[in-house]
OpenMM code with the backbone's topology and positions (N, CA, C; nanometers):
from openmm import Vec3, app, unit

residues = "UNK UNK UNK UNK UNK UNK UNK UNK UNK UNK UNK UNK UNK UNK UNK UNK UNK UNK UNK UNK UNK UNK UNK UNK UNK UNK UNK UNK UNK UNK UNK UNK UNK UNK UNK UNK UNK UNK UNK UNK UNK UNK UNK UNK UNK UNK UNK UNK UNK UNK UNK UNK UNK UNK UNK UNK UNK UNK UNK UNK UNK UNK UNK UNK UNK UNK UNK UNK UNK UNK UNK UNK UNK UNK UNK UNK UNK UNK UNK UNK".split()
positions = [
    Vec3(-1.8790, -5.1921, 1.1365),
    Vec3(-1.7794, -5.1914, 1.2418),
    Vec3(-1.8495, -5.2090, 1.3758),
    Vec3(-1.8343, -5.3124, 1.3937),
    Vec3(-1.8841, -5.3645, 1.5117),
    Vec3(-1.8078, -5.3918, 1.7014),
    Vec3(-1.6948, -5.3874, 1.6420),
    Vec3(-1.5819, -5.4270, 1.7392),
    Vec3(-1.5847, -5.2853, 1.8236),
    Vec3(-1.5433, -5.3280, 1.9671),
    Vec3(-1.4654, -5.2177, 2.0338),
    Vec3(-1.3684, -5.1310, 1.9884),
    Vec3(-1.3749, -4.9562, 1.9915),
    Vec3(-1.2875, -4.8722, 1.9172),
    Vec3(-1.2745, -4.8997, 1.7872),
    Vec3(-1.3622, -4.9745, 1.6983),
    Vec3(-1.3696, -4.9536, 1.5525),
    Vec3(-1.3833, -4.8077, 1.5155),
    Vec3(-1.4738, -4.7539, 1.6476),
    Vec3(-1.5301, -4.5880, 1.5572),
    Vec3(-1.3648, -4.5278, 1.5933),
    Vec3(-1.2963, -4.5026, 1.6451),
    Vec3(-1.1564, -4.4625, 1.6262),
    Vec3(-1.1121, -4.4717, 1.5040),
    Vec3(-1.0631, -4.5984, 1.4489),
    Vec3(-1.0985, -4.6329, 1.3069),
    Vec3(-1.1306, -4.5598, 1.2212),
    Vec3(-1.2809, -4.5481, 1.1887),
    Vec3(-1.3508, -4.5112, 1.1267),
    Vec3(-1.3331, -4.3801, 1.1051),
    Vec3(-1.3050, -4.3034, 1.3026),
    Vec3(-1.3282, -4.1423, 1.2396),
    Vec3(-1.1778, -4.1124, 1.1915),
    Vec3(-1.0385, -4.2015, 1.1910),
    Vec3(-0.9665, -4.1966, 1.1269),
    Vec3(-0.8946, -4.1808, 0.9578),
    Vec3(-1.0316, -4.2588, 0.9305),
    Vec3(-1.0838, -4.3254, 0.7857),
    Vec3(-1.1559, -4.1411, 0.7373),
    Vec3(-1.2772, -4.0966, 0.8231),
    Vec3(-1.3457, -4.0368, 0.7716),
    Vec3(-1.3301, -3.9089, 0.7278),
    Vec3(-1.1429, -3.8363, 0.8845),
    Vec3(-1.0711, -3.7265, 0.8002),
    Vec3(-1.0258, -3.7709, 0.7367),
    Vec3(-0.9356, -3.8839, 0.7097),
    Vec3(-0.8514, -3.8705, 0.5844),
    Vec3(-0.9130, -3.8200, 0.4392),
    Vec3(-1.0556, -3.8730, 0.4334),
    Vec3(-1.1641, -3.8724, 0.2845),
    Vec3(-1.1439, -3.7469, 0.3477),
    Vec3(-1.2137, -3.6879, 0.4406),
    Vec3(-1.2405, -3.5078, 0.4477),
    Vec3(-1.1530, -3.4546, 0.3776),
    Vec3(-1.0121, -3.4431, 0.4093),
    Vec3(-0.8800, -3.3862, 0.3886),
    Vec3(-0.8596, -3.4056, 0.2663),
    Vec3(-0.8698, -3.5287, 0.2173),
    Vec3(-0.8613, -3.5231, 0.0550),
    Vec3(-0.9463, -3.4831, -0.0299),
    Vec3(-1.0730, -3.4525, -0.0143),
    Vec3(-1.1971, -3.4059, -0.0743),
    Vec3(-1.1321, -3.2421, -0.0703),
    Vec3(-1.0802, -3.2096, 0.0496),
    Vec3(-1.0555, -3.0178, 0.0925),
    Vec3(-0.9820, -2.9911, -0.0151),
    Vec3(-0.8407, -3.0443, -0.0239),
    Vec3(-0.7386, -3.0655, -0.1226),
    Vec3(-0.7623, -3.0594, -0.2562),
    Vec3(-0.8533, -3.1808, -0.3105),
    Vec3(-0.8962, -3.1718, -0.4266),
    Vec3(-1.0060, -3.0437, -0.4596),
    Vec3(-1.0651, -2.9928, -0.3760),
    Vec3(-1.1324, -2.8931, -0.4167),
    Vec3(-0.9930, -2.7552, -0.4428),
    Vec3(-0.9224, -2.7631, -0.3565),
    Vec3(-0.8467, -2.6466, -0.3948),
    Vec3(-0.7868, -2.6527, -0.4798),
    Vec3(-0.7338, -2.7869, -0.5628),
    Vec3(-0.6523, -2.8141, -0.6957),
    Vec3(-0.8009, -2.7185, -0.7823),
    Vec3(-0.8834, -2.7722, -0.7784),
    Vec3(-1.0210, -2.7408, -0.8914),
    Vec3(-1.0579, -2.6132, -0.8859),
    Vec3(-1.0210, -2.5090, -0.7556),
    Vec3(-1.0168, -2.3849, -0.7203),
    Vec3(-0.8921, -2.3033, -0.8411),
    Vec3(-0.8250, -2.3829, -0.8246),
    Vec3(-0.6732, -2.3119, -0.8943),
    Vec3(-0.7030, -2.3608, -1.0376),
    Vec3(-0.7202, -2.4546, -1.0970),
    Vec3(-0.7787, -2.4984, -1.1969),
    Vec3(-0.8605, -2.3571, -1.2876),
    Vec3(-1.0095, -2.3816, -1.1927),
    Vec3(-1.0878, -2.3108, -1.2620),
    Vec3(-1.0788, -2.1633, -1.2781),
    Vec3(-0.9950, -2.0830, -1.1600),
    Vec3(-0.9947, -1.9834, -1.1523),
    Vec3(-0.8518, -1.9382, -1.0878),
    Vec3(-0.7639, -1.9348, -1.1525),
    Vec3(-0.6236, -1.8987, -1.1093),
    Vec3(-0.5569, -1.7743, -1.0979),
    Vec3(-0.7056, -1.6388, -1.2028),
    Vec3(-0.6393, -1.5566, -1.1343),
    Vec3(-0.7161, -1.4872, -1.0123),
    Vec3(-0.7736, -1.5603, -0.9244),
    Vec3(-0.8810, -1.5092, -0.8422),
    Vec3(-0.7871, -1.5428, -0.7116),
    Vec3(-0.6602, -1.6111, -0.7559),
    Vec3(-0.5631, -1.6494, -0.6060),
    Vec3(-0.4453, -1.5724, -0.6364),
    Vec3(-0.4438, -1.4781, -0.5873),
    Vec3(-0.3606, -1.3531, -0.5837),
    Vec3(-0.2303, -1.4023, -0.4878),
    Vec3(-0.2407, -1.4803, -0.3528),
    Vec3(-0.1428, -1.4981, -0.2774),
    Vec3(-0.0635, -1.6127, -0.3216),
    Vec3(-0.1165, -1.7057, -0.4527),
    Vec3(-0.0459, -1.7753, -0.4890),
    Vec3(0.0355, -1.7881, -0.6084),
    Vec3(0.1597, -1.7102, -0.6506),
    Vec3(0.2022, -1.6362, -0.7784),
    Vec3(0.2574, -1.7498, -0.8578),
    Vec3(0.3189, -1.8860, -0.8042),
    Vec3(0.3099, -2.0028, -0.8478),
    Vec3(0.2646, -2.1316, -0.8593),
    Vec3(0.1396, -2.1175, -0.9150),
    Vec3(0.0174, -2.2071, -0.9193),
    Vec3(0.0658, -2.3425, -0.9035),
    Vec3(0.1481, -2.3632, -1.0089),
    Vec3(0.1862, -2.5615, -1.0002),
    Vec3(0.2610, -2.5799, -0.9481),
    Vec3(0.3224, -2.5144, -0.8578),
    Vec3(0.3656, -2.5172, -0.7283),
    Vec3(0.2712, -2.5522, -0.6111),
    Vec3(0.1779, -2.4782, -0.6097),
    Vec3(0.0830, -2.4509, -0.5033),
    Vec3(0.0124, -2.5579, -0.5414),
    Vec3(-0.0014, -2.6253, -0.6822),
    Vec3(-0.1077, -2.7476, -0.7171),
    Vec3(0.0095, -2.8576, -0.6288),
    Vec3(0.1091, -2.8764, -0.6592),
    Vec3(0.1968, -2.9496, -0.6019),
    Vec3(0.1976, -2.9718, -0.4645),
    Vec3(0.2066, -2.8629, -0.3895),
    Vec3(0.1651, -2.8836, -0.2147),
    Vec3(0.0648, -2.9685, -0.2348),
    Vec3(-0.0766, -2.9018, -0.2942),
    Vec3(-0.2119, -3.0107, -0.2891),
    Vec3(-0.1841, -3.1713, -0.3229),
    Vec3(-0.1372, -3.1975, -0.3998),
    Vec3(-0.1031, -3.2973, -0.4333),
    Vec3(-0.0349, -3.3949, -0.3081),
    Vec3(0.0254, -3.3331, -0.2148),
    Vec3(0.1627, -3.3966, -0.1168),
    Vec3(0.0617, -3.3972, -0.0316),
    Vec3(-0.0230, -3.3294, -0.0163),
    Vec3(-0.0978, -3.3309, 0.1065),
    Vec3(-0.2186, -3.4999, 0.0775),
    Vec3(-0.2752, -3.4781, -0.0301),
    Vec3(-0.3669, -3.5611, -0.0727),
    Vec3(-0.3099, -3.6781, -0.0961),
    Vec3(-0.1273, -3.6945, -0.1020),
    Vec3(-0.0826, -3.8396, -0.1168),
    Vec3(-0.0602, -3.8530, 0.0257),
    Vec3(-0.0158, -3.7988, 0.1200),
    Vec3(-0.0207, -3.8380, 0.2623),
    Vec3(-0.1491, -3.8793, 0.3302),
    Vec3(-0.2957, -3.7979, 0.2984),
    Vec3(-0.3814, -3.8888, 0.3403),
    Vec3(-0.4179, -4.0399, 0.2758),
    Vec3(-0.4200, -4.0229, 0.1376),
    Vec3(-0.4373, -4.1682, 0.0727),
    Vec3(-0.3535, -4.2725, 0.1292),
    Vec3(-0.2256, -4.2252, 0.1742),
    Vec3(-0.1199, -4.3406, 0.2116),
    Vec3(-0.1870, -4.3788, 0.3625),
    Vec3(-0.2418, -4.2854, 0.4127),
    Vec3(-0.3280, -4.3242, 0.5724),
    Vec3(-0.4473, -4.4453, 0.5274),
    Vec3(-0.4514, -4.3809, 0.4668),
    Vec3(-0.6345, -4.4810, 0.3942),
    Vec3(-0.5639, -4.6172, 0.3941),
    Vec3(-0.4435, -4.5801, 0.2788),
    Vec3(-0.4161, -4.7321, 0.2621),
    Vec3(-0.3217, -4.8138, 0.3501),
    Vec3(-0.2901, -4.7645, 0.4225),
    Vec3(-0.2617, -4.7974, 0.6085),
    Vec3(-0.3638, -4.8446, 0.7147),
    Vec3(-0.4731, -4.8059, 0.6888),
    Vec3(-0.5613, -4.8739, 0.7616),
    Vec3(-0.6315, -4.9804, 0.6745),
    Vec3(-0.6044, -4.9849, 0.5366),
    Vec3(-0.6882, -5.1273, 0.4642),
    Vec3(-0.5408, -5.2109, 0.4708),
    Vec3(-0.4246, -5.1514, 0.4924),
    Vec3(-0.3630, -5.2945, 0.4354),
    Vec3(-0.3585, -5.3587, 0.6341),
    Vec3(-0.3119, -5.2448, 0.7048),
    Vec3(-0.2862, -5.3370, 0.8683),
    Vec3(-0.3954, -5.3626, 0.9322),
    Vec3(-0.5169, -5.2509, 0.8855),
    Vec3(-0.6033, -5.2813, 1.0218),
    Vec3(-0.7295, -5.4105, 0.9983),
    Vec3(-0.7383, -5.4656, 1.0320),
    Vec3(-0.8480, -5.5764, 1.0210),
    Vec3(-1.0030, -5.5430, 1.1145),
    Vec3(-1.1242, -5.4322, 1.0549),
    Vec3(-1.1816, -5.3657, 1.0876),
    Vec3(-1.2952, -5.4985, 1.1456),
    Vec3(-1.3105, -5.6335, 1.1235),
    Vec3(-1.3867, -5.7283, 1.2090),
    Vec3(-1.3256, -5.7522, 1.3293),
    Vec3(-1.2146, -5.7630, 1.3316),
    Vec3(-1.1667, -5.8282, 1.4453),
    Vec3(-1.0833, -5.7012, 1.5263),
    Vec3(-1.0296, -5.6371, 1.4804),
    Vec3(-0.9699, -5.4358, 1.5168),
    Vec3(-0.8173, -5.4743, 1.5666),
    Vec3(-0.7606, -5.5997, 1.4758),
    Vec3(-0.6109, -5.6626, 1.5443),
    Vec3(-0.5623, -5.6265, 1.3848),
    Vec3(-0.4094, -5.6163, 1.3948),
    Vec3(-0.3098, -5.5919, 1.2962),
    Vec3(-0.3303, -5.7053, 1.2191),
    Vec3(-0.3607, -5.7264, 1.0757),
    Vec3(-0.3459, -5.8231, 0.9988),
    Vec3(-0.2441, -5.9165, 1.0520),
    Vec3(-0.1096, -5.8833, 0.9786),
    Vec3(-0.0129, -5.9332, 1.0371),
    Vec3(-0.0028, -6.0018, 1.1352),
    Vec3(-0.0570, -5.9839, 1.2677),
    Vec3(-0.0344, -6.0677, 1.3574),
    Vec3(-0.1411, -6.2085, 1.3858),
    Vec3(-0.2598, -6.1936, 1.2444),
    Vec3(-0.3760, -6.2959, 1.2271),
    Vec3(-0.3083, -6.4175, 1.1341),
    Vec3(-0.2102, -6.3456, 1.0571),
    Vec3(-0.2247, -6.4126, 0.9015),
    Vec3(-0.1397, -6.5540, 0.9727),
] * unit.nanometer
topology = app.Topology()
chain = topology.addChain("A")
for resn in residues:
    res = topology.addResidue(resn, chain)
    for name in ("N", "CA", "C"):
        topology.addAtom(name, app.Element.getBySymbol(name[0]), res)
């Protein structure tokens, strides 16, 4: 990423992975050890939040691969 405000971009790109990495660790938290989460009395429920959270960042991810054009930092769309 070479362009002006690519790193905007990027550090856009780099919570979303954060946020979904956090997420997936807490599914694997509840997973491995479910009765060690006392405040959560309905687990696949609580796996379910994780889940909503981790499809809202992926849908960001794939918001910036399908519009953003990271050579040039212009909306696809308005190249094609």
């Amino acid at each position: 990423m070479t362009s002006r405000g690519n790193f905007l971009i990027e550090a856009a790109r780099k919570h979303a992975e954060g946020s979904i990495a956090l997420h997936v660790a807490n599914i694997q938290t509840y997973r491995l050890n479910p009765a060690g989460i006392g405040e959560h009395s309905d687990i696949v429920e609580t796996i379910g939040k994780e889940l909503d959270n981790i499809a809202t960042h992926n849908d960001r991810l794939e918001m910036i691969d399908k519009y953003i054009c990271p050579e040039v930092n212009t909306l696809k769309y308005e190249s094609d």
